[in-house]
DOTORSE-329971 format. One line per 2 residues: their letters; for each residue x, y, z of C-alpha. Coordinates in Angstrom, 2 decimals. Layout:
<sites>
A> X:Y:Z; ...
</sites>
This chain:
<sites>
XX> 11.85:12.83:7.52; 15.50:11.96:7.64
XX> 15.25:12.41:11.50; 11.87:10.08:11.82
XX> 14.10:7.75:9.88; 16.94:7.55:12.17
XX> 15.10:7.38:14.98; 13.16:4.55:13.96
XX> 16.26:2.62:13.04; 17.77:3.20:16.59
XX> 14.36:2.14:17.97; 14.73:-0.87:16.57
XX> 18.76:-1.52:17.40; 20.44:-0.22:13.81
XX> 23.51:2.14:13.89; 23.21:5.24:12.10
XX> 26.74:5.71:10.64; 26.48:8.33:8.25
XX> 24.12:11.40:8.09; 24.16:13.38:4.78
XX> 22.97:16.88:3.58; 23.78:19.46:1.72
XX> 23.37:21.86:4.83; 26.23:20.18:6.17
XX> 25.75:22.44:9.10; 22.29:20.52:9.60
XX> 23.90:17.42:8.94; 26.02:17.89:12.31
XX> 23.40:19.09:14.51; 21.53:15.50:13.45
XX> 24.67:13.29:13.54; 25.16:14.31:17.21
XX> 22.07:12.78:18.32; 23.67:9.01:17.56
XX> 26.52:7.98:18.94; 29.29:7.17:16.25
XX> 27.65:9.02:13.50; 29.48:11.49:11.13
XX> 27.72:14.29:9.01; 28.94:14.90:5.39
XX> 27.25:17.01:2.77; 28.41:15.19:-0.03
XX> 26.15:12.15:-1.47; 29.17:10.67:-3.13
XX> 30.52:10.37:0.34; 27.80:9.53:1.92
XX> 27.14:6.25:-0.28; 30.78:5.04:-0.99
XX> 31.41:4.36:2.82; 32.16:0.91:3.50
XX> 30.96:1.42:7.04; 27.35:1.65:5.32
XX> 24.74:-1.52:4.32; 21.50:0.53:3.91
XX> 20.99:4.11:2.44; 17.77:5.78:3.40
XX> 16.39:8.26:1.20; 14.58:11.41:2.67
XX> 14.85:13.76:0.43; 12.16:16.24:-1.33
XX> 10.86:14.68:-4.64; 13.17:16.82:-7.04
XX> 16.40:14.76:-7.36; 15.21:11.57:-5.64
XX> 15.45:9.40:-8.34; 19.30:10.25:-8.91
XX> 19.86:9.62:-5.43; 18.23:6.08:-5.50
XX> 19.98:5.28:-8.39; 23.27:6.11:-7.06
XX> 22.71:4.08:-4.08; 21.63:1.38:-6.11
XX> 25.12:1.33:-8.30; 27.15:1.04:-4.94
XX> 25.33:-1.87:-4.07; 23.47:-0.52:-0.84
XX> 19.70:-1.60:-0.25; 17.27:1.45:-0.53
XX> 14.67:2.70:1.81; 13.49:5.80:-0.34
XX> 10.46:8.30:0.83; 7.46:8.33:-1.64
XX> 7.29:9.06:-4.21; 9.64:6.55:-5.26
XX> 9.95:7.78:-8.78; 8.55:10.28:-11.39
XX> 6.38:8.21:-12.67; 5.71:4.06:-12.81
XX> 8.02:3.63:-16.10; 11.39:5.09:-13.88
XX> 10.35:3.38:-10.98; 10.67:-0.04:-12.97
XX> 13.74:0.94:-14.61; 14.65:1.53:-10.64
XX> 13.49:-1.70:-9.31; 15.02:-3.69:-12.68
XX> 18.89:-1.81:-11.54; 17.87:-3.37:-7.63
XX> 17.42:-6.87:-8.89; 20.72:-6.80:-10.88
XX> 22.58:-5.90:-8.10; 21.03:-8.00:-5.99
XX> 19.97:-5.41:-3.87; 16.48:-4.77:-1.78
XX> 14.87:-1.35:-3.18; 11.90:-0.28:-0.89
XX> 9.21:2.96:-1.05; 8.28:3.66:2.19
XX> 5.07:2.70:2.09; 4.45:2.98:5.75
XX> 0.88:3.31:6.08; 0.53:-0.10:5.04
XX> 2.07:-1.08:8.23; 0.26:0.64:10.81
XX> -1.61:-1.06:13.08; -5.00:0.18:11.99
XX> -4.09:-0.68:8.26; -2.54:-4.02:9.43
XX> -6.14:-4.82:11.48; -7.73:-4.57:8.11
XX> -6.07:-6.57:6.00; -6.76:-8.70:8.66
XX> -10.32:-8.38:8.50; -10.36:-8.23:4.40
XX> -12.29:-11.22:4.36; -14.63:-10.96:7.36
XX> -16.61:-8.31:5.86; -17.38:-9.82:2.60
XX> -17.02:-8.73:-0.57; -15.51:-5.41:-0.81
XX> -17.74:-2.76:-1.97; -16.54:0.76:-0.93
XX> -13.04:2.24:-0.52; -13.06:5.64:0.78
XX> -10.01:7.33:1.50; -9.85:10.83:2.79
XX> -7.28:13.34:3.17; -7.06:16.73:4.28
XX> -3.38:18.10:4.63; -1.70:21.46:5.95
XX> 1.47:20.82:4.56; 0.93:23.02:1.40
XX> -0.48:25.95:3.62; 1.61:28.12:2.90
XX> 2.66:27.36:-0.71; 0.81:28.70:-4.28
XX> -1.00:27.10:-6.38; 1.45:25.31:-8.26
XX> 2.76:24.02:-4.61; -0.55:23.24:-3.46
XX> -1.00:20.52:-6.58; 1.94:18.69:-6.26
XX> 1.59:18.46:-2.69; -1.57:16.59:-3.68
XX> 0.54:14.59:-6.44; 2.59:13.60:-3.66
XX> 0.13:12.59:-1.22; -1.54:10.07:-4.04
XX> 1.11:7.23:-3.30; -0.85:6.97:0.39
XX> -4.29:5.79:-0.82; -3.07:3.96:-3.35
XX> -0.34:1.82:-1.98; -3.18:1.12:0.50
XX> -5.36:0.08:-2.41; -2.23:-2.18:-3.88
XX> -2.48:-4.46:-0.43; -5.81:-4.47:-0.34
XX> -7.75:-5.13:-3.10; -8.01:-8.17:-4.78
XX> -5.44:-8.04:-8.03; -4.30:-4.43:-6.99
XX> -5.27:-1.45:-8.74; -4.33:-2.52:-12.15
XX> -7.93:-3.09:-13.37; -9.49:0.16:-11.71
XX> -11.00:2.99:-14.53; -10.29:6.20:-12.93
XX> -11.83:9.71:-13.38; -10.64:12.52:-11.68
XX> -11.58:16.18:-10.85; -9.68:19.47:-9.42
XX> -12.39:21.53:-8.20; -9.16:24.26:-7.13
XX> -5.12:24.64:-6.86; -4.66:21.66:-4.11
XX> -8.64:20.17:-4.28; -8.82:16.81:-6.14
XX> -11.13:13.46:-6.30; -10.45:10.89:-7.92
XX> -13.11:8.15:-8.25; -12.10:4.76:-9.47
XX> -14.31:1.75:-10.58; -13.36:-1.92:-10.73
XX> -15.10:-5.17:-10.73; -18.19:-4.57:-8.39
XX> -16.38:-1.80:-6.20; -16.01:1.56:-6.13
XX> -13.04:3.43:-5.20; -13.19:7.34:-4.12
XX> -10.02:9.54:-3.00; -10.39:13.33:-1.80
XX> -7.36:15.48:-1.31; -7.64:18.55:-0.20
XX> -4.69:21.22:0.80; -7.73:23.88:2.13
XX> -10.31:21.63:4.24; -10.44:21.21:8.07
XX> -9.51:20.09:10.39; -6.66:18.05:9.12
XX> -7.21:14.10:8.61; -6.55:11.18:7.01
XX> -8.78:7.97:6.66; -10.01:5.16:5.17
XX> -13.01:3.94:5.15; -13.64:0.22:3.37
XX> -17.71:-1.42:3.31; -18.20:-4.96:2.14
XX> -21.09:-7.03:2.46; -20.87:-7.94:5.71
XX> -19.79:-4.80:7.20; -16.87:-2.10:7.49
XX> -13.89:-1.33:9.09; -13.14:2.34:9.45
XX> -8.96:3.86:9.93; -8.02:6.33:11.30
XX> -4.29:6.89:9.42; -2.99:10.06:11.09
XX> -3.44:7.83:14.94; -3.03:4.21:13.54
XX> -5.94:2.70:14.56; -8.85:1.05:13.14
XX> -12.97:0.25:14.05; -14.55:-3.04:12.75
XX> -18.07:-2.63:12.46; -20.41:-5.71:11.98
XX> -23.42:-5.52:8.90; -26.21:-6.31:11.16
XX> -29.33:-4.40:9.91; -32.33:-3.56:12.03
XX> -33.89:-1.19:13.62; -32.30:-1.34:17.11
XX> -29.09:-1.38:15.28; -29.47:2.10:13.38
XX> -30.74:3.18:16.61; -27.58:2.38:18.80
XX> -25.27:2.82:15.96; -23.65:5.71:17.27
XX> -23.17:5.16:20.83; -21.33:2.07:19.70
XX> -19.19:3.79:17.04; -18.10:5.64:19.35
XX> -17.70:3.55:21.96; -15.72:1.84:19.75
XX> -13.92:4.39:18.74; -12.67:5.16:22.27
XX> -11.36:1.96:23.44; -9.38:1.71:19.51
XX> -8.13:5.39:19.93; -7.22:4.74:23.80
XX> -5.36:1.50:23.31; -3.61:2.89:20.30
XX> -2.32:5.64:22.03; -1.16:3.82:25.07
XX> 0.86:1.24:22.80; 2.42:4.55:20.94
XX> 3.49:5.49:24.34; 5.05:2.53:25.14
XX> 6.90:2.30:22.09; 7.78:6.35:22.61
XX> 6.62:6.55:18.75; 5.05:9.73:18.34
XX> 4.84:10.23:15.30; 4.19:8.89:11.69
XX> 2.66:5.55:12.61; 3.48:2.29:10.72
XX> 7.22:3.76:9.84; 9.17:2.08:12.72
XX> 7.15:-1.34:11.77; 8.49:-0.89:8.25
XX> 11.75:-0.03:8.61; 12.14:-3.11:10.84
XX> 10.65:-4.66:8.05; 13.05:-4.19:5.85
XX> 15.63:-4.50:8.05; 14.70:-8.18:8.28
XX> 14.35:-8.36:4.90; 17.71:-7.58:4.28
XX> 19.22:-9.58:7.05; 17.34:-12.78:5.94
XX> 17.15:-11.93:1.86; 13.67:-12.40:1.48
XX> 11.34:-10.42:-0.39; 11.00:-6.48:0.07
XX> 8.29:-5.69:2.68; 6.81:-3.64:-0.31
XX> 7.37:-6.02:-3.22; 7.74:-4.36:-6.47
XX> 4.78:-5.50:-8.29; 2.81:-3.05:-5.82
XX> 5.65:-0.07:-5.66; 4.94:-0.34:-9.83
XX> 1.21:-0.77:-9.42; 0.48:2.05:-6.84
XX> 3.08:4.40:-9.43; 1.43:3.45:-12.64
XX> -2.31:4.39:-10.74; -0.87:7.79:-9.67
XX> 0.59:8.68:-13.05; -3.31:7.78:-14.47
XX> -4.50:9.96:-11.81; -1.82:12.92:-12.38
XX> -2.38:12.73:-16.19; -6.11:13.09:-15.82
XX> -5.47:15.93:-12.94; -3.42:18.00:-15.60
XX> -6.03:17.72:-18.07; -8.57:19.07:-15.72
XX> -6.11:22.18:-14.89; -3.95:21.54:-12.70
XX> -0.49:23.55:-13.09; 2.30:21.27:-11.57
</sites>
């Protein structure tokens, strides 16, 4: 991710100035892409520059937290990969150390920012009350792992959904009753009930082909994302006869001109992969040029953290080893 990162930030005009990793071999091979960069495999290095106004954070889960926090005592702004934290409680504690340095602390969050995602938050309130949220997510990335790999993999992918859920849903997740279920190592649902709306999530490290969408259904119709591409289909709540009838030629005629024009803007902006990143990253860029608010704010980084510990802890209890 560290690479995504750095290429997203020269997308947008940043300077990459420092490129740490342990591998400090791996470090150099990276660094030499941007011009002026130097590798170092030391973190304490890495953060103490005074060449340095931003620390991105692209590590694997184990550790993260210490790294964040490190940043955060040298006074850099954080961009950190998800999860943020071990659970909601640290990522608080995290968020608190920001504010008292007066410093931006940001999850990346990105799927929020895709254009598919950002099309229907747009469209929130054109298809009436919100009735269904459907998220699902087939991965590959725990293929080769066991079974205690294959759960956390699916502990990991949680913050997705849910920071999706944060943005979108009146008053967040925080009033959601969730049940979950882990059919297998690296199989879960999770099905969540609020106020007149009913949440599902399925995870799965097994099921093909690979995907990743969400699916919301209000009153007056749906809007359907496709999060792996970026793009999203608005479909209206007519009901009739003629309508069932057609339904699918126009779903998928849809579908094609969404998919087509998506892919033709990803082109132009050479982003190939890991839509919504380079829109967030610029984001917070801004954000830290200007001082306003984190593109994430904190309330949801908590929110979406305190639902995935609920999850996790009901996950556990139904067997799951990590």
């Amino acid at each position: 991710m560290g690479r995504w990162h750095a290429h997203s930030l020269q997308r947008i005009g940043g300077f990459v100035a420092v490129v740490a990793d342990p591998d400090f071999a791996r470090a150099t091979l990276l660094a030499r892409e941007f011009r002026g960069a130097r590798a170092v495999a030391s973190l304490r290095d890495a953060i103490a520059s005074d060449d340095i106004d931003i620390v991105h954070v692209c590590t694997p889960p184990d550790g993260r937290e210490f790294i964040v926090a490190s940043a955060l005592h040298q006074r850099r702004h954080v961009l950190a990969e998800k999860p943020l934290a071990s659970g909601a409680a640290r990522a608080a504690e995290l968020h608190s150390l920001a504010t008292s340095y007066g410093v931006i602390l940001c999850p990346v969050h990105q799927f929020v920012f895709q254009p598919g995602a950002l099309r229907a938050a747009a469209m929130r309130d054109d298809i009436g009350v919100l009735r269904q949220f459907n998220a699902v997510i087939a991965s590959a990335g725990a293929s080769d792992g066991d079974d205690r790999a294959q759960d956390r993999l699916v502990f990991d992918i949680l913050p997705h959904p849910l920071s999706l859920a944060e943005r979108l849903l009146d008053g967040g997740t925080g009033g959601v009753r969730w049940s979950a279920l882990r059919s297998s190592p690296g199989e879960a649902t999770v099905i969540g009930a609020g106020s007149g709306l009913a949440l599902s999530i399925t995870v799965s490290t097994h099921a093909r082909p690979t995907r990743n969408t969400l699916h919301l259904s209000g009153d007056g119709g749906s809007v359907y994302a496709d999060l792996f591409h970026g793009f999203a289909v608005v479909e209206r709540g007519a009901v009739s006869r003629l309508h069932k009838a057609v339904r699918p030629f126009t779903v998928a005629g849809s579908t094609l001109i969404a998919a087509s024009a998506n892919l033709a803007g990803r082109a132009v902006r050479r982003e190939s992969a890991f839509p919504g990143l380079r829109e967030l990253v610029s984001r917070f860029y801004a954000a830290v040029a200007t001082g306003d608010e984190s593109p994430i704010p904190a309330s949801e980084s908590i929110g979406a953290a305190a639902a995935r510990d609920n999850i996790i802890n009901l996950l556990r209890f139904d067997g799951a080893l990590a």
